[in-house]
MIDOSE-1310 file (N, C-alpha, C; in nm, 2 decimals, decimal comma, always signed):
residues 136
xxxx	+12,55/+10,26/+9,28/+12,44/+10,33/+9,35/+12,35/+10,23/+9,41; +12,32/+10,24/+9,55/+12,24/+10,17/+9,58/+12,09/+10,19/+9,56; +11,99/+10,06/+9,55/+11,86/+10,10/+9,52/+11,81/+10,21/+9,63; +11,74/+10,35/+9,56/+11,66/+10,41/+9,64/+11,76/+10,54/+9,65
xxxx	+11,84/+10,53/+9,61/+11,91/+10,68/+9,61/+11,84/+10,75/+9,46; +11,86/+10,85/+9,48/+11,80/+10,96/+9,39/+11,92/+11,06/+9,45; +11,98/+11,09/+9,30/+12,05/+11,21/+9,31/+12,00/+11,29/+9,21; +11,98/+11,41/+9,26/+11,96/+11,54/+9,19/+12,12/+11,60/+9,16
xxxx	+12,17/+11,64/+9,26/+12,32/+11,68/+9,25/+12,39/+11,56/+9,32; +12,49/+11,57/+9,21/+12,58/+11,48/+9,25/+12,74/+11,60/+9,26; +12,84/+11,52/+9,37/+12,97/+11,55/+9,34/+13,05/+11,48/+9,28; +13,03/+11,34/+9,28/+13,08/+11,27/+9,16/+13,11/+11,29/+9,03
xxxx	+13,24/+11,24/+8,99/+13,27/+11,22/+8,82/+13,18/+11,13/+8,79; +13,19/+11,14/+8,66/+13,09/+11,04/+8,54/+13,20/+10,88/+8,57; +13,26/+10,93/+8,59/+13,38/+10,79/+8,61/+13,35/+10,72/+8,71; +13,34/+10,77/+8,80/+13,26/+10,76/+8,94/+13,13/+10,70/+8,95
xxxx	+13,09/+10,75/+8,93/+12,93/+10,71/+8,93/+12,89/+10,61/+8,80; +12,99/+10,59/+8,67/+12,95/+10,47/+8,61/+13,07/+10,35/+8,70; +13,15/+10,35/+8,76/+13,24/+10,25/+8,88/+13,12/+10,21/+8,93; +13,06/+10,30/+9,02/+12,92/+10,27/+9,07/+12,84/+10,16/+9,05
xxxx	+12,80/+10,19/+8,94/+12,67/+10,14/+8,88/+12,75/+9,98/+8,82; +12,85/+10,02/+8,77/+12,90/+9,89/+8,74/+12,90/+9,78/+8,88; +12,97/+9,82/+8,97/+12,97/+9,75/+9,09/+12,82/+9,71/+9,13; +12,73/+9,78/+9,11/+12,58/+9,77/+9,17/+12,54/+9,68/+9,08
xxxx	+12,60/+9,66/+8,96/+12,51/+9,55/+8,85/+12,59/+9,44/+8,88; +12,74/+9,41/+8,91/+12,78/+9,28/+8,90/+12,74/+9,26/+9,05; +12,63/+9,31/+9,15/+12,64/+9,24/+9,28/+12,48/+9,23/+9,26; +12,41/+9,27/+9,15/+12,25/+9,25/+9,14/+12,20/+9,11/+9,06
xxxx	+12,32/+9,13/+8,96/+12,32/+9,01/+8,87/+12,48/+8,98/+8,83; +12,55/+8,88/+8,95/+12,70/+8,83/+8,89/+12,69/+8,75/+8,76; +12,58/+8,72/+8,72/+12,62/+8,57/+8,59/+12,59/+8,71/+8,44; +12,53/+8,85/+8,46/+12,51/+8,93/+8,37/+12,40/+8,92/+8,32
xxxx	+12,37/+9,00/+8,18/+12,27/+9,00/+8,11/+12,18/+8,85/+8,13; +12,24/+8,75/+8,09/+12,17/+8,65/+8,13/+12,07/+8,61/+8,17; +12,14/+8,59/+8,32/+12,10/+8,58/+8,45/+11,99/+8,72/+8,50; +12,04/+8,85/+8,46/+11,88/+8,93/+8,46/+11,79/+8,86/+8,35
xxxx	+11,78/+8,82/+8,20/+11,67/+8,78/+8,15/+11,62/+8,68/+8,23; +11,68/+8,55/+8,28/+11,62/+8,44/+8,36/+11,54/+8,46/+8,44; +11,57/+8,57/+8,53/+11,54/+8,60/+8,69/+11,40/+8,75/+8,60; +11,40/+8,80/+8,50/+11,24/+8,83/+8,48/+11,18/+8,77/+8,41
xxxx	+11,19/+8,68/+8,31/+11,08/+8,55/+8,30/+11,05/+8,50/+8,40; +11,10/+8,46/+8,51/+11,03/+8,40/+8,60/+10,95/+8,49/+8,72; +11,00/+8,61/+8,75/+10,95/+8,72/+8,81/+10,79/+8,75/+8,71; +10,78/+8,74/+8,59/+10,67/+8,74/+8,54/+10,57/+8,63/+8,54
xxxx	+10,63/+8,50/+8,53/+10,55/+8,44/+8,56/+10,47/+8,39/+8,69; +10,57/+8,47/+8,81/+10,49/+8,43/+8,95/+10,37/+8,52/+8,97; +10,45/+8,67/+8,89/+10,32/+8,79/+8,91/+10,32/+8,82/+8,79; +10,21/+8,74/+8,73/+10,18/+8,79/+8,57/+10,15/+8,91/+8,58
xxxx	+10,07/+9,00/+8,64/+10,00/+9,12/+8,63/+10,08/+9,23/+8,64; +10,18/+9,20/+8,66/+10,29/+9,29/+8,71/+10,37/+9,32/+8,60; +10,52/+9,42/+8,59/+10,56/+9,44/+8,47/+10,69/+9,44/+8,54; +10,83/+9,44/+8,42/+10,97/+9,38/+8,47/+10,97/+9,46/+8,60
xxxx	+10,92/+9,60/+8,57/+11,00/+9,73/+8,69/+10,91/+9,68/+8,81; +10,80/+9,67/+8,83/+10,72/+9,65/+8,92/+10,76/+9,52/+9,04; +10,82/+9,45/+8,95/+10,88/+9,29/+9,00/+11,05/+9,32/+9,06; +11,13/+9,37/+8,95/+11,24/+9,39/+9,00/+11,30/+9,49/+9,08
xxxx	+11,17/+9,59/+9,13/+11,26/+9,68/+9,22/+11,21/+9,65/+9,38; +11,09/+9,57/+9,36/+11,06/+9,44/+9,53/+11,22/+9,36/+9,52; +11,20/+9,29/+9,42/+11,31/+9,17/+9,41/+11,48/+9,25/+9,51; +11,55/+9,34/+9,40/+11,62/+9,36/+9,42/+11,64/+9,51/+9,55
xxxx	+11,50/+9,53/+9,61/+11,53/+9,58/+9,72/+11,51/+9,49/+9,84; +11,47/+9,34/+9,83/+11,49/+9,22/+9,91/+11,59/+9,18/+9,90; +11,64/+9,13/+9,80/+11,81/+9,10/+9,79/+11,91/+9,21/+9,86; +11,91/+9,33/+9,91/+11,97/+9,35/+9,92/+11,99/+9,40/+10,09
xxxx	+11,83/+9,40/+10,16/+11,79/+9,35/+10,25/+11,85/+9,23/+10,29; +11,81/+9,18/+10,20/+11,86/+8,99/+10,27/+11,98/+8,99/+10,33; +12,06/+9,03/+10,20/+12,21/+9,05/+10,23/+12,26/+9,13/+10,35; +12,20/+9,22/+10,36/+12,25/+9,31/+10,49/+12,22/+9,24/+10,61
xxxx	+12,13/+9,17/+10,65/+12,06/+9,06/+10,77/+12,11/+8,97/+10,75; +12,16/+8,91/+10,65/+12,27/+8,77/+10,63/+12,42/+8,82/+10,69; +12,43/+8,94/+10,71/+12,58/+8,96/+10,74/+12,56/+8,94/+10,93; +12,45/+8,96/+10,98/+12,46/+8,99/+11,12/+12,40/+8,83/+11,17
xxxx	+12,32/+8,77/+11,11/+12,21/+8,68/+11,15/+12,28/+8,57/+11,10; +12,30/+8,50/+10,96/+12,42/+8,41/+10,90/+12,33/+8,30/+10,91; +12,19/+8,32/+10,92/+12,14/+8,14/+10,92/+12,00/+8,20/+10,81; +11,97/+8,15/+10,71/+11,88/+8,13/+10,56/+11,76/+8,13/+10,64
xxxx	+11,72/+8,04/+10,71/+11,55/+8,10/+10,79/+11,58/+8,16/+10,87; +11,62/+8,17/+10,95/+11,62/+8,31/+11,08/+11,63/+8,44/+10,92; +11,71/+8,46/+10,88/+11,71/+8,59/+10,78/+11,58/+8,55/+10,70; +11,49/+8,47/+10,67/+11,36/+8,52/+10,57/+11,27/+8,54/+10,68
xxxx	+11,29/+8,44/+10,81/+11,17/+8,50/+10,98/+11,19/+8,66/+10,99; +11,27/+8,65/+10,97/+11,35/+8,83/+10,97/+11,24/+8,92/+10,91; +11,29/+8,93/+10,75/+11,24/+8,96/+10,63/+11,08/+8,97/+10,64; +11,02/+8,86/+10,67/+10,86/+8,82/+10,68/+10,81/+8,89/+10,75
xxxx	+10,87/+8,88/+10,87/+10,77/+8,96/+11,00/+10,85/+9,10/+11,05; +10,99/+9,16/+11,01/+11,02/+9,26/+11,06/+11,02/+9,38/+10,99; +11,02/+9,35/+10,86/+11,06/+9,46/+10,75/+10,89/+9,56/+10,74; +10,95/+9,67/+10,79/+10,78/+9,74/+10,77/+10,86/+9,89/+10,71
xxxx	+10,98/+9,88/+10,72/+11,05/+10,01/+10,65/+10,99/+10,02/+10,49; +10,99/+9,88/+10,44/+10,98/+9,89/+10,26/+10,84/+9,85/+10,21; +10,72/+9,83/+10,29/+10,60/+9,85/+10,24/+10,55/+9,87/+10,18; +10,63/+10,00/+10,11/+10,54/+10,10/+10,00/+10,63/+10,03/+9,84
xxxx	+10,73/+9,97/+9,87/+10,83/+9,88/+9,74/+10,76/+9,77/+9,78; +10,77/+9,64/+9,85/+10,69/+9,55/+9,87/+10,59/+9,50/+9,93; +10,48/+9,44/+9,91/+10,38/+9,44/+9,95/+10,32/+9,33/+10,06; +10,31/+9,32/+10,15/+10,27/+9,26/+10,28/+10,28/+9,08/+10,20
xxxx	+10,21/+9,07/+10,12/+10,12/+8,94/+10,09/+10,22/+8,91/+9,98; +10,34/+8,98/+9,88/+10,45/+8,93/+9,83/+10,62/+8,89/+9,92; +10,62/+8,94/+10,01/+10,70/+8,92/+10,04/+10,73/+8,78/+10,10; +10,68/+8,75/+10,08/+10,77/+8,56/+10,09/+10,80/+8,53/+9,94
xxxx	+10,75/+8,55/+9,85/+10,78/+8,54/+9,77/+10,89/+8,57/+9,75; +10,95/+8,72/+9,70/+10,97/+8,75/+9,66/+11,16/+8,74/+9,76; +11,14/+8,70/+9,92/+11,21/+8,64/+9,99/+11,28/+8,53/+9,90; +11,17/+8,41/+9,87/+11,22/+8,28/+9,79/+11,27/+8,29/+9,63
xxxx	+11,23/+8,45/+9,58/+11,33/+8,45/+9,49/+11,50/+8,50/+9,54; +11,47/+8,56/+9,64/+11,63/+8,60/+9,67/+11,72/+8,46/+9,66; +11,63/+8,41/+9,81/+11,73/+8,23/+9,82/+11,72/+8,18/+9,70; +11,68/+8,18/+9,62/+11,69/+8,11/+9,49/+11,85/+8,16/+9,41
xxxx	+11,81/+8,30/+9,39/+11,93/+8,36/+9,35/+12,06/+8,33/+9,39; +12,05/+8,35/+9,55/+12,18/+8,35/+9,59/+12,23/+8,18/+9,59; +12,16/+8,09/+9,57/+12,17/+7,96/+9,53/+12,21/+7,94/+9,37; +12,21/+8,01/+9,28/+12,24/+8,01/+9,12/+12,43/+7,97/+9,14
xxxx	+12,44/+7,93/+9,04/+12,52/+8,00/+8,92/+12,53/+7,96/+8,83; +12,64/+7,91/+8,75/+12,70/+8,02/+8,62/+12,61/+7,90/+8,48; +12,55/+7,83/+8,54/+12,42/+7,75/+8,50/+12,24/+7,83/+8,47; +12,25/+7,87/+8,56/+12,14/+7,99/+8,61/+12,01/+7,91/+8,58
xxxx	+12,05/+7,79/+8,66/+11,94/+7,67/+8,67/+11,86/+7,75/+8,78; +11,75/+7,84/+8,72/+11,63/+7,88/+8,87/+11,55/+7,77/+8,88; +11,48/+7,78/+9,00/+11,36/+7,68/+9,05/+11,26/+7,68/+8,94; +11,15/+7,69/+8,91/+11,01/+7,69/+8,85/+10,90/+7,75/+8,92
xxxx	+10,86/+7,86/+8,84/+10,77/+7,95/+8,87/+10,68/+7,87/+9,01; +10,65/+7,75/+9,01/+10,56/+7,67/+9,09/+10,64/+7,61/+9,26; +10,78/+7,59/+9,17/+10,88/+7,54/+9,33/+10,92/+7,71/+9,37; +10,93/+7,85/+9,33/+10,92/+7,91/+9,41/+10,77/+7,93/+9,50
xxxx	+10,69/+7,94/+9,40/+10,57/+7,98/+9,48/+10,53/+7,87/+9,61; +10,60/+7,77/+9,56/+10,55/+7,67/+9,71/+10,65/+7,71/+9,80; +10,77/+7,71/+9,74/+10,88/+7,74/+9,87/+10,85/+7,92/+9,94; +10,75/+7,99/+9,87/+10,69/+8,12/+9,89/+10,61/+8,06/+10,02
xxxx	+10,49/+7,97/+10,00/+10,40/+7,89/+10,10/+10,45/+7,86/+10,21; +10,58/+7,79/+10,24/+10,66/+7,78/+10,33/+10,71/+7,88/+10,42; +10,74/+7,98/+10,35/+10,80/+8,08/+10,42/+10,69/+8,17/+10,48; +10,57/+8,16/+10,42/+10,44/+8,20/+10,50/+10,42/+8,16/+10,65
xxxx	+10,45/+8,03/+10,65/+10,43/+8,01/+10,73/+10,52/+8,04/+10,91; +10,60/+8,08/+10,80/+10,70/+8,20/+10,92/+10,63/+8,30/+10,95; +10,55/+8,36/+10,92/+10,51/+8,48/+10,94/+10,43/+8,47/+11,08; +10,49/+8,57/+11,22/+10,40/+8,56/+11,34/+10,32/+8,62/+11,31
């Protein structure tokens, strides 16, 4: 299921819809349980004030953003120039003044693996700084 669907009625089997979900978790987090603890420790520590859900449903409706503009665009700063200055559909999930952020957790992610060596709360927020500066 993709983020942002809401079903009330479904026609789907339970078979179905747990395929689903299965698929939607090994492409949100491939390294697993893990790799989600890693990626919200660190989501907490960029936005202390915030709580896992608050952090991971920006995160993971950027990531999947990303990914969709990575399939047409194929170049890591043209897709966060993208991201920074085009995205006005998701607003109300992320917030004007996180979204570089929350951009430089994707690249981060999609730069992992099966190490799930992330940057440091402080090398994203700078590499956040950077991608500010994309913003027209």
């Amino acid at each position: 299921m993709a983020l942002g669907e809401w079903r009330i009625f479904t026609w789907k089997s339970k078979k179905q819809q747990e395929q689903e979900q299965e698929q939607y978790d090994e492409w949100a987090f491939p390294y697993g349980k893990a790799q989600q603890d890693a990626l919200q420790k660190l989501l907490l520590e960029v936005f202390p004030k915030e709580s896992v859900a608050t952090t991971l449903i920006p995160f993971l409706t950027c990531k999947e953003l990303y990914d969709d503009a990575f399939k047409t665009i194929r170049q890591e700063e043209l897709v966060a120039a993208h991201m920074i200055n085009k995205i006005k559909k998701y607003k109300m999930i992320v917030k004007k003044r996180d979204m570089p952020a929350y951009v430089a957790f994707v690249i981060a992610d999609r730069h992992i693996d099966e190490s799930l060596n992330y940057p440091t709360a402080d090398e994203i927020r700078a590499h956040a700084r950077e991608l500010e500066k994309l913003r027209e």
